[in-house]
C-alpha positions as a printed Julia matrix, in Angstrom:
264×3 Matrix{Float64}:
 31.45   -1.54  -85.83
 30.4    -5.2   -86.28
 29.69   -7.47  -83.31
 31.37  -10.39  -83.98
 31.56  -12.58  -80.91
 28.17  -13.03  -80.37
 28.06  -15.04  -83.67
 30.11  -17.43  -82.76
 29.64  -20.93  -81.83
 29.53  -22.52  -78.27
 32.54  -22.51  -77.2
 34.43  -25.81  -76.93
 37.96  -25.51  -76.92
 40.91  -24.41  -74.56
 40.61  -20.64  -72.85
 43.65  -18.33  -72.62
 42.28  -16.21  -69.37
 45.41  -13.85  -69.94
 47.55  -12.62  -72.57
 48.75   -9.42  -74.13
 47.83   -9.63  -77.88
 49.23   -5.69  -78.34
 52.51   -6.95  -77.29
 53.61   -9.42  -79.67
 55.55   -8.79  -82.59
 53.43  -10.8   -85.16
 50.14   -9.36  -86.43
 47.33  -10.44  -83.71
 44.72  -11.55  -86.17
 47.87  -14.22  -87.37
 48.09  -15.22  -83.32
 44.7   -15.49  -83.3
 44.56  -18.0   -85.91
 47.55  -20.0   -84.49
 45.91  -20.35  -81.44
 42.76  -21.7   -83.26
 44.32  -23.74  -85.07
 45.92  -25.17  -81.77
 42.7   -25.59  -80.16
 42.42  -22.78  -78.43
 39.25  -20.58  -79.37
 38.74  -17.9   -76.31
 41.45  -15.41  -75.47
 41.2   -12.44  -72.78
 43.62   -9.62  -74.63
 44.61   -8.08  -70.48
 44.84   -4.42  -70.39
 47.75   -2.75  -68.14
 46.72    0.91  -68.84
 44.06    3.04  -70.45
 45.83    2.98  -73.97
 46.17   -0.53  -73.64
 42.65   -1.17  -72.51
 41.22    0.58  -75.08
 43.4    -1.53  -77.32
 42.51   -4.75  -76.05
 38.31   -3.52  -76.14
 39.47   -2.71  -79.91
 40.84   -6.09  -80.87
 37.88   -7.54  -79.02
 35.23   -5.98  -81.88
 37.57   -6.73  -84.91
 38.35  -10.44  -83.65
 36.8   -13.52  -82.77
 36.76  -15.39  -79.79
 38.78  -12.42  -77.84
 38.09  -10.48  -75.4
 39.03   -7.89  -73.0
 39.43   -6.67  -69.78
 40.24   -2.87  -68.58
 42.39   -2.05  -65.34
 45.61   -0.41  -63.94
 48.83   -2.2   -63.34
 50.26   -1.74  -59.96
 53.48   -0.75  -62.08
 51.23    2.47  -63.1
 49.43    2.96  -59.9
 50.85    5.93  -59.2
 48.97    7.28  -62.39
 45.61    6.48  -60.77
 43.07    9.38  -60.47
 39.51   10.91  -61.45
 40.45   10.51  -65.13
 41.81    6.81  -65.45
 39.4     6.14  -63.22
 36.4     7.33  -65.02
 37.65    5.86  -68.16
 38.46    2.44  -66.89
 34.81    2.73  -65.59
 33.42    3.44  -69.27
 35.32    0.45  -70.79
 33.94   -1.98  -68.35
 30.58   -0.47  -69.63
 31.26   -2.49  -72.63
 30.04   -6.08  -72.87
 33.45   -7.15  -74.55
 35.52   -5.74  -71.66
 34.63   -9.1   -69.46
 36.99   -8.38  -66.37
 38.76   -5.38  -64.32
 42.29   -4.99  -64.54
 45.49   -5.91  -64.54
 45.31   -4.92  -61.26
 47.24   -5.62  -57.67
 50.68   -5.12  -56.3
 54.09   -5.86  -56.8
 56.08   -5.35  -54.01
 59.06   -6.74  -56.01
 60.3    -4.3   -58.75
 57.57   -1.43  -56.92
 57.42    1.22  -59.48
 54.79    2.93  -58.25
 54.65    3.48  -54.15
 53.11    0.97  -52.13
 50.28    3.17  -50.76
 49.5     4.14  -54.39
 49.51    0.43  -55.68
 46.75   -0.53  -52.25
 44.74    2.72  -52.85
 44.57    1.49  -56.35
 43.87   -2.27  -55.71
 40.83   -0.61  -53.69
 39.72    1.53  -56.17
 39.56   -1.47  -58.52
 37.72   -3.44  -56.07
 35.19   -0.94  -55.84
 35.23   -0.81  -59.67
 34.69   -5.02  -59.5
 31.87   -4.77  -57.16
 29.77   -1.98  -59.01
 30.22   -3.49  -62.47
 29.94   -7.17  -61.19
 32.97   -8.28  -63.2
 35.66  -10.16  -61.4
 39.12   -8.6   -60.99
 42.22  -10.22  -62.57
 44.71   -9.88  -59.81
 48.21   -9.58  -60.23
 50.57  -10.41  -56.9
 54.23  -10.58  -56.7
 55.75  -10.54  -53.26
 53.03   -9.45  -51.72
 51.02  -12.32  -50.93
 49.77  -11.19  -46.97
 49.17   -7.51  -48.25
 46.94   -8.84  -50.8
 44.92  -11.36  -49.32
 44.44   -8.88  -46.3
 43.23   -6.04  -48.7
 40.96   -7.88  -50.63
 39.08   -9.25  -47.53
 38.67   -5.62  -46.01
 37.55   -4.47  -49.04
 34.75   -7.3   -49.97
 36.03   -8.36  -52.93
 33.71  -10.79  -54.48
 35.05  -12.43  -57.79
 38.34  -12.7   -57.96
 40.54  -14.28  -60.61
 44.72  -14.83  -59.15
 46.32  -14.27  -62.39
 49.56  -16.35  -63.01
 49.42  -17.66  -59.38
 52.57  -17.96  -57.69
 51.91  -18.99  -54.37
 52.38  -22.47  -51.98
 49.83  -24.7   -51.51
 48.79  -22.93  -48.97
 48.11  -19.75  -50.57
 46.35  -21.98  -53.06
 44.16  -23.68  -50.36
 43.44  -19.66  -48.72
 42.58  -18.28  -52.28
 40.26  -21.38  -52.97
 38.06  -21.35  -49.66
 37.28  -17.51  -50.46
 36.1   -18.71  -54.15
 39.0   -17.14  -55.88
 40.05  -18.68  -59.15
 43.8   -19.42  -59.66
 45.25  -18.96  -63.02
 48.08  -21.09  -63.62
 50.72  -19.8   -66.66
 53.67  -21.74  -68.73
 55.9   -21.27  -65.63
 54.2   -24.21  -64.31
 56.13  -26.53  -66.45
 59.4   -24.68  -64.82
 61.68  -27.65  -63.21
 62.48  -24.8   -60.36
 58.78  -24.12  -59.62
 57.52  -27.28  -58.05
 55.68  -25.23  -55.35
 53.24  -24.2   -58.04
 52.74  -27.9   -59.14
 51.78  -28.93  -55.6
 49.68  -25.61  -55.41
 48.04  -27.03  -58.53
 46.85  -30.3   -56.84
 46.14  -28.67  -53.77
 42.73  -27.36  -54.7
 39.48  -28.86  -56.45
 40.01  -28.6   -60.37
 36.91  -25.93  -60.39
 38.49  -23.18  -58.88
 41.53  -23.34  -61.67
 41.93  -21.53  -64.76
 44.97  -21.73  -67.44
 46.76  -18.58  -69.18
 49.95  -18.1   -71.41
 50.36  -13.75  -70.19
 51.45  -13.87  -73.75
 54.25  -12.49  -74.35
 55.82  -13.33  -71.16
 56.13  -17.38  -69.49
 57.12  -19.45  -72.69
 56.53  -22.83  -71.51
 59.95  -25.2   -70.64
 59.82  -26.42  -74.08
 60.37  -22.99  -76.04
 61.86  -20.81  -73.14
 63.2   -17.96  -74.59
 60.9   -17.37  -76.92
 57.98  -14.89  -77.54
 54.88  -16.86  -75.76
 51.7   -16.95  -77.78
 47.97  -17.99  -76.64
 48.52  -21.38  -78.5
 50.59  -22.68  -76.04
 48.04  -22.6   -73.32
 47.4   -26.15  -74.17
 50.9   -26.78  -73.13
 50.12  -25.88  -69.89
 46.44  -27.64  -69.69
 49.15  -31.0   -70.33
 51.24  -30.1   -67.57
 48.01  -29.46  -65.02
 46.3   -32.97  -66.03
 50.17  -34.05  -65.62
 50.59  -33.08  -62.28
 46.76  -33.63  -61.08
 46.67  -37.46  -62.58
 44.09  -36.63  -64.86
 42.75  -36.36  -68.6
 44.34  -33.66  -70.66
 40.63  -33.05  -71.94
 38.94  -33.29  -68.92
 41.39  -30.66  -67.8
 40.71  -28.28  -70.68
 36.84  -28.9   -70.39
 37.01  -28.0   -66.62
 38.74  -24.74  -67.5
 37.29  -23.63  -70.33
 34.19  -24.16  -68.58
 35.86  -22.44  -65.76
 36.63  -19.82  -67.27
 32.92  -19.34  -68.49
 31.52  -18.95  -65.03
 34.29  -16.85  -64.09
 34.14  -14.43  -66.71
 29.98  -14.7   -67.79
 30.31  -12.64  -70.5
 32.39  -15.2   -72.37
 30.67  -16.96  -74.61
């Protein structure tokens, strides 16, 4: 199978950090392509499971500017054992899988037990650490649980995805050299805690992401979101922050370059 991304040119356009291409209804090589067009030239396809992992590593070879990333979602934690974990391990062996996960908890719907979504979290940690790829976190009402495991574990690169903490979460997740991913909710007239968590930090520790198919932005809510509209975000940010939409989506593209060094 054919290489592609390392053929490309240096980057210099907007970075989705986060969607599901295997989601979407329309044919991923056509998103792809919308999103370029858009401006938007680097997408992480997120795994939730091993099937979808190994999707995401697959649509990494046969597309480019996409990459992947290979984890559990604390939705499936229960599932986690030898044999997810040993696979998960493989795909991270790959130089296209860039990050480990979706992983974390979700202490809000909690479809898997919380002892099985921390023992996972761990594991994934552990997986972080030995592969020296940062984690793409996952947190919904669980904010203290996380924060507390990740410290006792030594996590080391961490990337919030969607963050949907205060500005104090924001300022917590910053000092330990997280990276906070900020999605379409941002532009949400009910979430103005996540615009003063997006001033609330320096502009290098944030990253943007659509979680395509999920988080339309304000201006198509209830609609299928697609990577293009990360740059609907990126306005929103340099909104908020008082500064230049491009100096915005040159500080997270290049963002997202040191937090994910295998993308190119």
């Amino acid at each position: 199978m054919t290489d592609r991304n390392p053929e490309l040119p240096v980057q210099s356009g907007a970075v989705d950090t986060h969607c599901h291409l295997f989601l979407l209804d329309r044919e991923p090589a056509d998103v792809v392509e919308t999103a370029r067009a858009a401006g938007v030239d680097r997408l992480l396809c997120v795994g939730v499971d091993v099937e979808t992992s190994v999707r995401s590593r697959e649509l990494a070879d046969s597309l480019e500017g996409v990459f992947a990333t290979a984890g559990l979602h604390p939705h499936d934690a229960r599932d986690w054992g030898p044999a997810v974990s040993a696979r998960i391990e493989e795909l991270l062996h790959d130089p296209r899988v860039l990050g480990v996960g979706e992983c974390g908890l979700d202490f809000f719907r909690m479809h898997s037990p919380a002892e099985d979504q921390l023992a996972c979290l761990r594991a994934h940690v552990a997986l972080s650490k030995d592969s020296g790829k940062p984690m793409v976190v996952h947190v919904r009402d669980a904010w203290p649980e996380v924060l507390r495991t990740l410290e006792d574990a030594g996590a080391e690169r961490v990337v919030i995805h969607c963050f949907s903490g205060d500005a104090d979460v924001a300022r917590e997740c910053a000092a330990r050299g997280y990276w906070l991913s900020f999605a379409g909710n941002l532009t949400y007239p009910k979430n103005e805690h996540l615009r003063l968590a997006a001033t609330a930090v320096h502009l290098d520790r944030l990253l943007v992401e659509t979680d395509s198919p999920f988080l339309a932005p304000q201006q198509m809510r209830g609609t299928d979101n697609e990577p293009a509209n990360v740059t609907l975000t990126i306005a929103e940010l340099a909104r908020v922050r008082d500064e230049a939409p491009d100096a915005v989506l040159d500080a997270t593209a290049s963002n997202a370059r040191t937090a994910f060094a295998g993308l190119r």
